[in-house]
C-alpha positions as CSV (number, residue, x, y, z in Angstrom):
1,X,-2.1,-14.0,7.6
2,X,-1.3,-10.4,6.8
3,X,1.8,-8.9,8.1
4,X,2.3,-4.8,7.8
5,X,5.3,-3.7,6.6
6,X,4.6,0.1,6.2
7,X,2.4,2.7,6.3
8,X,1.8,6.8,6.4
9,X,-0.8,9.1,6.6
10,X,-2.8,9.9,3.3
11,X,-4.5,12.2,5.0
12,X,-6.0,12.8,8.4
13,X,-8.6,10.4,7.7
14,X,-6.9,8.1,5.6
15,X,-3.6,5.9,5.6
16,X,-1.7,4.0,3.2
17,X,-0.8,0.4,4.1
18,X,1.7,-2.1,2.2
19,X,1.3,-5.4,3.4
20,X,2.0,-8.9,2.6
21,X,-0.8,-11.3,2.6
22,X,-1.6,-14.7,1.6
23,X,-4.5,-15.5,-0.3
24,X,-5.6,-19.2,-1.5
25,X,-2.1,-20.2,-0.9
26,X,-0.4,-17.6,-2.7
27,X,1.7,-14.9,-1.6
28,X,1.2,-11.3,-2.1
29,X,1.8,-7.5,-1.9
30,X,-1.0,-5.5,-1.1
31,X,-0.9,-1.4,-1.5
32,X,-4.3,-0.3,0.2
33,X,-6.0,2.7,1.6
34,X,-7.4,2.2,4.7
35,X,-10.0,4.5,6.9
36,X,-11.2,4.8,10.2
37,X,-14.6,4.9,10.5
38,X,-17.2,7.2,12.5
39,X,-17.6,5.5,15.4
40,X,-13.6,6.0,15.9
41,X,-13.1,1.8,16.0
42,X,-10.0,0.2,14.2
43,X,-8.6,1.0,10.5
44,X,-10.8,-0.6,7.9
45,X,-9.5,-1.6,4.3
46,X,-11.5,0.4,1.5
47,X,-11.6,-1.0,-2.3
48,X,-8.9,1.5,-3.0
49,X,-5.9,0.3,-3.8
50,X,-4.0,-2.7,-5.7
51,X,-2.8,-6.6,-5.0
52,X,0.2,-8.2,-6.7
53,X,1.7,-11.5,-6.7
54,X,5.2,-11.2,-5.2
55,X,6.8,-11.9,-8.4
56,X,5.5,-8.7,-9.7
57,X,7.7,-6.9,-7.1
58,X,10.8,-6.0,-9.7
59,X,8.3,-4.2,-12.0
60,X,6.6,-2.0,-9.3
61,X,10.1,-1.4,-7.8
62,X,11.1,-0.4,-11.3
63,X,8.1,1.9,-11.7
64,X,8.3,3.3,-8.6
65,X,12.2,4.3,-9.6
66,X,11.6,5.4,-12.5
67,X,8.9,7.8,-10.9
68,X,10.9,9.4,-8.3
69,X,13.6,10.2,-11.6
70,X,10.7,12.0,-13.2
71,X,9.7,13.7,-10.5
72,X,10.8,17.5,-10.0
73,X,13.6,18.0,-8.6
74,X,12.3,19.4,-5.0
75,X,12.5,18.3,-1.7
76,X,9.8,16.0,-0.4
């Protein structure tokens, strides 16, 4: 089962989606881009984007810290 915990637009074809998932019995995070296709149906997942197990969580959180410290100081 996948359960969405955020999202927001990429662009306006494209959204961002972080989930959790569970795959062969293991938990996970999931950060993928999804898109809508032509015929205007339903979000669909492309290859773009990256799957970690949950205990990988402190180390993205980390990265994604020490990102926003690096980035210039404007707003967003």
């Amino acid at each position: 089962m996948t359960e969405v915990i955020a999202s927001f637009e990429k662009n306006s074809f494209e959204e961002v989606r972080i989930s959790l998932t569970n795959f062969k019995g293991k938990d996970l995070i999931d950060l993928r881009v999804y898109y809508r296709p032509d015929d205007g149906e339903e979000m669909r997942p492309t290859k773009k984007g990256i799957t970690i197990s949950l205990e990988k969580f402190s180390e993205l959180k980390s990265a994604i810290l020490a990102l926003e410290k690096a980035l210039p100081k404007k707003e967003m």
